[in-house]
C-alpha positions, 0 to 999 in steps of 0.5 A: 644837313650841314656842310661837315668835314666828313662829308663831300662838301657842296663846290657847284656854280654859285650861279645855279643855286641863286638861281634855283632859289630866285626860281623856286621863289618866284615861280616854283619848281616840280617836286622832287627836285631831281635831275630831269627837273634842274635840267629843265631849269637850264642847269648845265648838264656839267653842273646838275649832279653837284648842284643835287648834292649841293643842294641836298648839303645845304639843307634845300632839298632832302635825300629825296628831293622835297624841298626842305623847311629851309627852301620853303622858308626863303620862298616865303619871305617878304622882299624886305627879309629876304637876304636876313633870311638868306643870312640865316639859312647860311649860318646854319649850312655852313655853321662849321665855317663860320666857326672859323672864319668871318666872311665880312672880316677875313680876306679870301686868304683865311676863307681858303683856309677854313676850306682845307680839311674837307673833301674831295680835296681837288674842289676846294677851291670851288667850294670856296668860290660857291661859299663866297658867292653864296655870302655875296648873294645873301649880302654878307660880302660885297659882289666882285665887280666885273673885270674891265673889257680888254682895249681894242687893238685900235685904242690900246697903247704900244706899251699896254696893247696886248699880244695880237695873234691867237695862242697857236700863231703866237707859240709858232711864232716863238718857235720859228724866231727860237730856232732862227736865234739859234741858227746865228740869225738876228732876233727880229724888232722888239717893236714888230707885234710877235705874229708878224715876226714869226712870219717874217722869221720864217724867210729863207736865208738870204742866198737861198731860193724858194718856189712860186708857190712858197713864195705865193703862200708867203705874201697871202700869209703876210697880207692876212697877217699883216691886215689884222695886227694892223687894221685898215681905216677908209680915210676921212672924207676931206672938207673945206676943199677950195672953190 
């Protein structure tokens, strides 16, 4: 088979391919390749009906589930030829792309293009992904490196920290300062992180009263908050101290 526009086309984890033909290729896989047999290849369960017809689109197995010529042929080669032979494995699953779009020359813009006429439509994007990946793996496109880990709250600087507090708290947070502003209440300081400001939004009015309970869950509620917008350091030990 051959990714075609009038047929489903592949949109699994580019992942789970690699990964099946690394496995095939190094250890081997029952025949035929079926459900039970990806499942037992850590396949999500999630991914295992596309990754079969993925694989069945792309020319490694056929309707049956026997590894075709194709799959036999990456197992076979040499490390040295390896990605050549990913190359040509790719060029002809996916000879109707190719005819319009050159993976090493076009920007991703142009590879989502030459995706828009095949179905199901939802997954485009996916299977742009999986092609990418696919090119990415057989060196035909360099791999996207990985993103950079976000800085700790206690590095991050005031102006590029991001906003503490976990989605829930912060969306409450805007909602309580919200409808302070609209009570006629003075917006909180810009400067004081969101969380934090939502809790202190939701103070009574100066003049009204609250309970011993409210009032207990109030300042349990702000230590915690308070602890983990702004952690608490052991001081440093001091040296040199005077005989």
């Amino acid at each position: 088979m051959a990714v075609t526009r009038d047929r489903s086309a592949p949109y699994t984890a580019p992942s789970a391919i690699v990964e099946l033909i690394n496995r095939y290729r190094n250890r081997g896989l029952p025949a035929p390749i079926d459900r039970e047999v990806l499942a037992r290849a850590s396949v999500a369960d999630g991914l295992i009906s596309r990754t079969l017809q993925s694989l069945e689109v792309l020319d490694l197995i056929d309707e049956k589930g026997m590894p075709t010529e194709a799959l036999e042929g990456l197992r076979l080669a040499p490390e040295a030829e390896f990605q050549s032979r990913m190359v040509d494995w790719l060029r002809g699953a996916y000879a109707e792309v190719f005819s319009f779009v050159d993976p090493s020359q076009d920007g991703e813009t142009r590879v989502r293009d030459a995706f828009r006429s095949y179905h199901p439509v939802g997954q485009q994007s996916r299977m742009v992904a999986l092609f990418l990946g696919l090119c990415a793996a057989a060196g035909l496109v360099p791999e996207k490196p990985e993103s950079a880990p976000r800085p700790s709250a206690r590095t991050a600087s005031p102006a590029s920290a991001s906003p503490v507090g976990t989605p829930r708290q912060r969306t409450i947070a805007k909602r309580i300062v919200s409808e302070r502003v609209l009570k006629g209440a003075p917006p909180p300081n810009p400067a004081v992180p969101p969380a934090l400001a939502g809790l202190l939004a939701s103070l009574p009015a100066e003049g009204d009263t609250w309970t011993k309970a409210e009032r207990a869950k109030f300042i349990a509620a702000f230590t915690a908050m308070l602890d983990f917008c702004f952690p608490v350091e052991e001081a440093a030990p001091k040296t040199g101290t005077a005989a």
